[in-house]
C-alpha positions as CSV (number, residue, x, y, z in Angstrom):
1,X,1.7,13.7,-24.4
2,X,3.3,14.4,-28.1
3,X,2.7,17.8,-29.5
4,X,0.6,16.8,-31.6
5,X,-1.6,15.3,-29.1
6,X,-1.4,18.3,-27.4
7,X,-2.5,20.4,-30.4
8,X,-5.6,18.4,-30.8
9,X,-6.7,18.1,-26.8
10,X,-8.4,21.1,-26.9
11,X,-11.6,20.1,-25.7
12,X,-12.1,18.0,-22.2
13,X,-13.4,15.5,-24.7
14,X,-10.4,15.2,-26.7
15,X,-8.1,15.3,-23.7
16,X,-10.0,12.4,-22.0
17,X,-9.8,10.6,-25.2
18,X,-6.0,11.4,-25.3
19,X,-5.1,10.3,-21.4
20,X,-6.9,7.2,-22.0
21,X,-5.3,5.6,-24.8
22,X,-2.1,6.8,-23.2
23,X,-3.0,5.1,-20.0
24,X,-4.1,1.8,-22.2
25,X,-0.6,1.7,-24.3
26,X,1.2,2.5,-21.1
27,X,-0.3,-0.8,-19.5
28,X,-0.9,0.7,-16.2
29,X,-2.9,-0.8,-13.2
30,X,-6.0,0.0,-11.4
31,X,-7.9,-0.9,-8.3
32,X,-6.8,2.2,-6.2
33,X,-10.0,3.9,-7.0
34,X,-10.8,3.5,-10.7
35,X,-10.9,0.1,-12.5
36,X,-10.3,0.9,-16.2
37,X,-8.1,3.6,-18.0
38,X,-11.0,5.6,-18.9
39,X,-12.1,6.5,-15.4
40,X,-8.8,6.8,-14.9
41,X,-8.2,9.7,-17.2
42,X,-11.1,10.8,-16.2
43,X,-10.0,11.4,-12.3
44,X,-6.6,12.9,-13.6
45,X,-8.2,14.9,-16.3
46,X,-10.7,16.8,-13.6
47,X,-8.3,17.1,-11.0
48,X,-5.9,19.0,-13.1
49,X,-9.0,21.2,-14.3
50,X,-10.1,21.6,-10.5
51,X,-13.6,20.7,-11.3
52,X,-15.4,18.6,-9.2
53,X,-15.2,14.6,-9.6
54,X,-18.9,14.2,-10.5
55,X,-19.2,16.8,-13.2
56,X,-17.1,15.4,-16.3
57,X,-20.4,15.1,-18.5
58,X,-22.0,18.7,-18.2
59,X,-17.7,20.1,-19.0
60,X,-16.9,17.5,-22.1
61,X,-17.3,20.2,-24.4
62,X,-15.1,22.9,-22.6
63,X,-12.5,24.6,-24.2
64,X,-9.4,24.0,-23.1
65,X,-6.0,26.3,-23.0
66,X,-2.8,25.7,-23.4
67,X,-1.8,25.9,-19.8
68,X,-4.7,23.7,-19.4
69,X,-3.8,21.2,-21.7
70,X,0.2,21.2,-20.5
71,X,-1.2,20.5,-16.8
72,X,-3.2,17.1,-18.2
73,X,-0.5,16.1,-19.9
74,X,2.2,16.6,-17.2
75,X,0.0,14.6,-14.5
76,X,-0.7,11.8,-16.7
77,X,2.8,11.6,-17.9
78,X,3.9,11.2,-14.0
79,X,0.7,8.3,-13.6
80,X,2.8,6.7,-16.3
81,X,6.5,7.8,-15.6
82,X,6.2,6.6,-11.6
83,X,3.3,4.1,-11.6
84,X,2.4,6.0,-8.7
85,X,-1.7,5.5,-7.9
86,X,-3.5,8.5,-9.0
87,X,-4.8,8.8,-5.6
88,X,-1.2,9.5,-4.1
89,X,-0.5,11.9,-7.4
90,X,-4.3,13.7,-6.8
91,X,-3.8,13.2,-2.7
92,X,-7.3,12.3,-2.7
93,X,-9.4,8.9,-2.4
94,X,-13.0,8.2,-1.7
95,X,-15.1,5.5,-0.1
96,X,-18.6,6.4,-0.8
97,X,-19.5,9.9,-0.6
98,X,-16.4,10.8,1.2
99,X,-13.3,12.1,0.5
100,X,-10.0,11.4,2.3
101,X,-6.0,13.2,2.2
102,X,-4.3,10.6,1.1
103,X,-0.3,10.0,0.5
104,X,2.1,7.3,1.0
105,X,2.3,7.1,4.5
106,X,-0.9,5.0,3.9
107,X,-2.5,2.5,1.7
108,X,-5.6,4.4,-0.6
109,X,-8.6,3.7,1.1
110,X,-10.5,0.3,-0.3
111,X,-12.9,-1.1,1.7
112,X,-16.1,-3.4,1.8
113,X,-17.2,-2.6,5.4
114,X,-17.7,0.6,4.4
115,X,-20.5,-0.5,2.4
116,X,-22.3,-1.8,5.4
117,X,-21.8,1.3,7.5
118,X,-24.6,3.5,6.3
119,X,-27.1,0.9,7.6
120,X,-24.9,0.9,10.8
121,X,-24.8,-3.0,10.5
122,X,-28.0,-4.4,10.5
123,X,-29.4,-6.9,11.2
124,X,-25.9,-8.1,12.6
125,X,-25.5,-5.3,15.1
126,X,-28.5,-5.7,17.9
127,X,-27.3,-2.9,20.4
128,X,-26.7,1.0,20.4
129,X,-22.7,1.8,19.8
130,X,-21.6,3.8,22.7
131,X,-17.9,2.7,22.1
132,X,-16.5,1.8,18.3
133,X,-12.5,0.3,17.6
134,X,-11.0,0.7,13.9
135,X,-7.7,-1.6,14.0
136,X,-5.2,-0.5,11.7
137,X,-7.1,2.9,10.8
138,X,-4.3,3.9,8.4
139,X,-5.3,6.8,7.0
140,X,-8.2,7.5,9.2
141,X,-11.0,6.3,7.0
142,X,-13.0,3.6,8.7
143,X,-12.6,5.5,11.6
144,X,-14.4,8.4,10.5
145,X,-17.2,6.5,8.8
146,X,-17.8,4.8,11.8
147,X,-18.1,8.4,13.6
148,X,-21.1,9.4,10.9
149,X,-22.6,6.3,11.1
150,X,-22.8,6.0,14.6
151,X,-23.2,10.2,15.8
152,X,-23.4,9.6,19.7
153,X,-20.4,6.8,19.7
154,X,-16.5,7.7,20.7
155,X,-14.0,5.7,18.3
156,X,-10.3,4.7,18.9
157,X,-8.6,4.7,15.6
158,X,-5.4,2.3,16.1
159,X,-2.4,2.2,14.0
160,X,1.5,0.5,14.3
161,X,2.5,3.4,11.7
162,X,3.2,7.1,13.5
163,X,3.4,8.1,9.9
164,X,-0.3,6.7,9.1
165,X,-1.4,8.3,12.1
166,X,-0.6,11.8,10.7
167,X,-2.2,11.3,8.0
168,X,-5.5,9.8,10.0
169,X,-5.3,12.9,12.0
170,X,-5.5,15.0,9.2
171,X,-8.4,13.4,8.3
172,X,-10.4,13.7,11.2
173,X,-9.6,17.0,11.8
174,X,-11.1,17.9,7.9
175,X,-14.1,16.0,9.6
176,X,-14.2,18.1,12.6
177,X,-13.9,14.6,14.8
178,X,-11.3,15.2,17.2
179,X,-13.7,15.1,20.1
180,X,-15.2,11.6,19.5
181,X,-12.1,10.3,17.2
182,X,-9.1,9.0,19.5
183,X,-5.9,8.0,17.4
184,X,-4.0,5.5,19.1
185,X,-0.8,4.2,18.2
186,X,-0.4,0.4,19.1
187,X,0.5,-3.0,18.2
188,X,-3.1,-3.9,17.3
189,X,-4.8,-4.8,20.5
190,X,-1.3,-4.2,22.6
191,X,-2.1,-1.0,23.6
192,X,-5.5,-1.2,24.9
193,X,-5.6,-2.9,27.8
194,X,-9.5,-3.0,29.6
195,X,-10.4,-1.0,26.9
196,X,-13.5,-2.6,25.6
197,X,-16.0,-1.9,22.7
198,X,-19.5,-2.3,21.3
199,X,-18.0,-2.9,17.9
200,X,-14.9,-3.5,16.3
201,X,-14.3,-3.2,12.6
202,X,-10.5,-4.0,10.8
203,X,-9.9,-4.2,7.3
204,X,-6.4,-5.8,8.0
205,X,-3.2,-6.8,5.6
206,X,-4.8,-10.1,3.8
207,X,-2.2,-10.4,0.6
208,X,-0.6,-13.5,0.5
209,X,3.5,-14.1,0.2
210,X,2.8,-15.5,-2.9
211,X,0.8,-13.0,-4.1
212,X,3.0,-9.8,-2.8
213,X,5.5,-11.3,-5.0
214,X,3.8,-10.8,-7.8
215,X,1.8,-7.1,-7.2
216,X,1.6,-5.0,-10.3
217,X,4.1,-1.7,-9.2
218,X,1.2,0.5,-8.7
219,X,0.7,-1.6,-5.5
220,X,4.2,-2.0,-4.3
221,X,3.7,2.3,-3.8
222,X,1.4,1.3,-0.8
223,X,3.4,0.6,2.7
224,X,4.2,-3.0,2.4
225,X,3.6,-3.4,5.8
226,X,-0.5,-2.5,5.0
227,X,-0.5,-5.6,2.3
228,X,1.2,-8.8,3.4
229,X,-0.5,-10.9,5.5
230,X,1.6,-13.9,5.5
231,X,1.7,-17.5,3.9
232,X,-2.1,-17.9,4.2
233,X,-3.3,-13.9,4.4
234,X,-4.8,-14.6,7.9
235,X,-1.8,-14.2,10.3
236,X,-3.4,-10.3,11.4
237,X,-6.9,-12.0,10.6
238,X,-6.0,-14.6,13.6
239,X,-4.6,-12.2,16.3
240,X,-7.9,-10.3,15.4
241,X,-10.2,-13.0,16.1
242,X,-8.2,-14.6,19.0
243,X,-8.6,-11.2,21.2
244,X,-11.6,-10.1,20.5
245,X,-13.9,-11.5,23.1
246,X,-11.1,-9.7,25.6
247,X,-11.9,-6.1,24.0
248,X,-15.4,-6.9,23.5
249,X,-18.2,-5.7,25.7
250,X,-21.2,-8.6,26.2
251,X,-23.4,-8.4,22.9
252,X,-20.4,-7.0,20.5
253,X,-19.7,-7.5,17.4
254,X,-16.3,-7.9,15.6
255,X,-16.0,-7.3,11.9
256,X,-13.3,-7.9,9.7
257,X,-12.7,-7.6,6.2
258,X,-10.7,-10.6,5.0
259,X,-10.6,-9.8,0.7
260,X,-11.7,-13.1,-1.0
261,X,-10.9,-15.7,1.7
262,X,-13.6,-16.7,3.2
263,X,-12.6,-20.3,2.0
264,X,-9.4,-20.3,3.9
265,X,-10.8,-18.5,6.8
266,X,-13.9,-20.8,7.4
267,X,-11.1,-23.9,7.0
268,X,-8.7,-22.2,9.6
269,X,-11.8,-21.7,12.2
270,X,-14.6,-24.4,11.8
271,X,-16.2,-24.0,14.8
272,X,-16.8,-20.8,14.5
273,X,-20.4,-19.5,13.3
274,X,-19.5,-16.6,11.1
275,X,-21.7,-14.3,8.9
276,X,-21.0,-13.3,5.3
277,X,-23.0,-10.0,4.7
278,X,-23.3,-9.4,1.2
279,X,-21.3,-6.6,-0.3
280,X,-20.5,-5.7,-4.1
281,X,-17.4,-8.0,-3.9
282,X,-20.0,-11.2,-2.8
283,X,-20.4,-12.8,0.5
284,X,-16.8,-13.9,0.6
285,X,-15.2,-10.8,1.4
286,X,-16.4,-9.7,5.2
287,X,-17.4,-11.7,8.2
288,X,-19.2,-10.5,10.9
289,X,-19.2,-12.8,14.8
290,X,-20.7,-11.6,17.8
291,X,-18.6,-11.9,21.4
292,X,-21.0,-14.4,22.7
293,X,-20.3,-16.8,19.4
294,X,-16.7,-16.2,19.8
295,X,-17.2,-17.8,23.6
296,X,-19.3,-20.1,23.1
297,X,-18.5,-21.9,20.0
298,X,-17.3,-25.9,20.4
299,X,-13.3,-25.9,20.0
300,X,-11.6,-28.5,18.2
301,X,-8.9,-30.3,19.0
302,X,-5.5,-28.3,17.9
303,X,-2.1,-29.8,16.6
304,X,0.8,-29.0,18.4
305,X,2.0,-26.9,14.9
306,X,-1.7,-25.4,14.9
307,X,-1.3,-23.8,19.0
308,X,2.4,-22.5,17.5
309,X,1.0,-21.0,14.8
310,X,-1.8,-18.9,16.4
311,X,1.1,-18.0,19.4
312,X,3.4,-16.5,16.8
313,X,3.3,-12.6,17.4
314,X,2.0,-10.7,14.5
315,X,2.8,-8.4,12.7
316,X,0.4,-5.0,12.7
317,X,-1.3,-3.5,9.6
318,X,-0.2,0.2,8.7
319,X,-3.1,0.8,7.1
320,X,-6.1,-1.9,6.8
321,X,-8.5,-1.0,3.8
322,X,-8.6,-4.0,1.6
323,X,-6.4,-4.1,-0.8
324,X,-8.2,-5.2,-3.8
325,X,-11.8,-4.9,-4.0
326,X,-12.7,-4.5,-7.4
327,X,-16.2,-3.8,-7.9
328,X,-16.4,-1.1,-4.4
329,X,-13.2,0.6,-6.0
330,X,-15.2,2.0,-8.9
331,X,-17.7,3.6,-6.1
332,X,-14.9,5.4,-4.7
333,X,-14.9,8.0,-7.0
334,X,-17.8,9.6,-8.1
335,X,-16.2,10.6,-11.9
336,X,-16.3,7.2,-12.6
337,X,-20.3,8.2,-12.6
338,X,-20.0,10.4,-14.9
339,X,-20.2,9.5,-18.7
340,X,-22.4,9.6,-21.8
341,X,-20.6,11.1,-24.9
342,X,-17.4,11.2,-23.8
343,X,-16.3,8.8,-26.1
């Protein structure tokens, strides 16, 4: 920020004003939390003010200080300077209500199924949760939710990434959840062998080659490894679905966020009778497949290339939250709530 930006940010208002249309000149990206510069600011504006997230409207009129005003403009200059997400700069990312340590280690939490947790998966979920399975927990996040959600259930949060796994046990320990919240560190299923759940959720690397190519930089900050899911998205998508039945117990249900694909994922499995629940992304985004419809669903006839494709090892996700998700990202954080006069 110019002096003489400076010199006239001395109200929250003003410096709001000031971080966005430096964020909007700067040609920045979102989707780590925030969708537009002005929510944005908004997130780095408060967090440098250590107020809370949802109370921007009842401060825009607060007098700022010099020392005040110099620690806004140092954090948005670094948003700008490294293209780093302001989650990784603030170490804090939200889905819902909650909050989570981020850094990257991890991919900033973005996820759809986390929309359908609170209702613990109704209608689709038609027996209690003793047992719960978050593959590729990265940072902790789904495994957590799944811990609130379900209060009398144990969870196994699994990771490839020792370095995700810190993070995910800082997390639950800030939740108090070390009891019911096992952090496992595995090659997706590899390491859980008779292990078997009443539900098993992933929100695995779904970003196509051809799209990695081309990620803004604020992306290519995330662990690659939590991103690319091959030519097609779906190469962790079809280890998941292959081994499920294996790891889960007779009325389970598998869950798996797959971003926008449901077009290639419904052409890749046919036979197979999934459910779309509705989230704010659409029905395109999550699908939903009990054990039993796993078993029991006709198979087609495979191609010799088809049975070598779904052999092929995989490669495991560092941290599964989706990686785009638009419309949940602005519910992440609750300043992007906050509003009127502000502009």
């Amino acid at each position: 920020m110019r002096s003489a930006e400076r010199s006239s940010a001395r109200t929250l208002r003003a410096a709001l004003r000031a971080a966005t249309l430096r964020l909007e000149k700067a040609r920045v990206s979102f989707g780590h939390g925030t969708l537009n510069a002005r929510d944005e600011a908004a997130w780095l504006v408060l967090h440098a003010l250590g107020l809370p997230l949802d109370q921007l409207a009842p401060h825009l009129g607060r007098a700022l200080n010099s020392a005040e005003v110099s620690r806004i403009a140092a954090l948005v200059d670094e948003r700008i300077r490294t293209r780093k997400p302001a989650a990784y700069l603030t170490h804090e990312a939200w889905l819902g209500e909650h909050s989570f340590y981020v850094d990257e280690r991890v991919i900033v939490p973005r996820s759809y199924i986390a929309e359908l947790l609170p209702d613990e998966l109704a209608p689709w979920l038609v027996q209690p949760v003793e047992r719960a399975l978050d593959l590729g927990t990265g940072s902790g996040c789904l495994a957590i939710l799944l811990a609130l959600a379900f209060p009398h259930a144990r969870i196994d949060g699994v990771d490839v990434s020792g370095e995700a796994l810190e993070v995910a046990r800082r997390n639950v320990a800030a939740y108090r959840l070390e009891r019911r919240v096992k952090l496992v560190r595995s090659d997706l299923y590899g390491a859980l062998v008779r292990r078997r759940y009443d539900l098993i959720v992933s929100n695995p690397p779904y970003v196509r080659d051809a799209v990695m190519r081309d990620l803004p930089a604020e992306y290519r900050r995330e662990p690659a490894l939590a991103l690319a899911g091959g030519r097609d998205g779906l190469d962790l998508v079809r280890t998941i679905v292959a081994h499920a039945p294996v790891h889960l117990n007779d009325g389970g249900l598998l869950v798996v966020e797959v971003g926008h694909n449901r077009e290639r994922v419904e052409r890749a499995y046919p036979h197979l009778p999934f459910v779309w629940p509705e989230t704010s992304g659409g029905n395109d985004c999550v699908l939903a497949i009990t054990r039993e419809a796993l078993l029991l669903a006709p198979r087609p006839a495979r191609t010799r290339r088809a049975t070598r494709a779904a052999a092929s090892p995989q490669r495991p996700a560092a941290r599964s939250p989706g990686r785009a998700s638009g419309a949940v990202a602005a519910r992440r954080r609750r300043s992007a709530r906050a509003s009127d006069g502000s502009r």
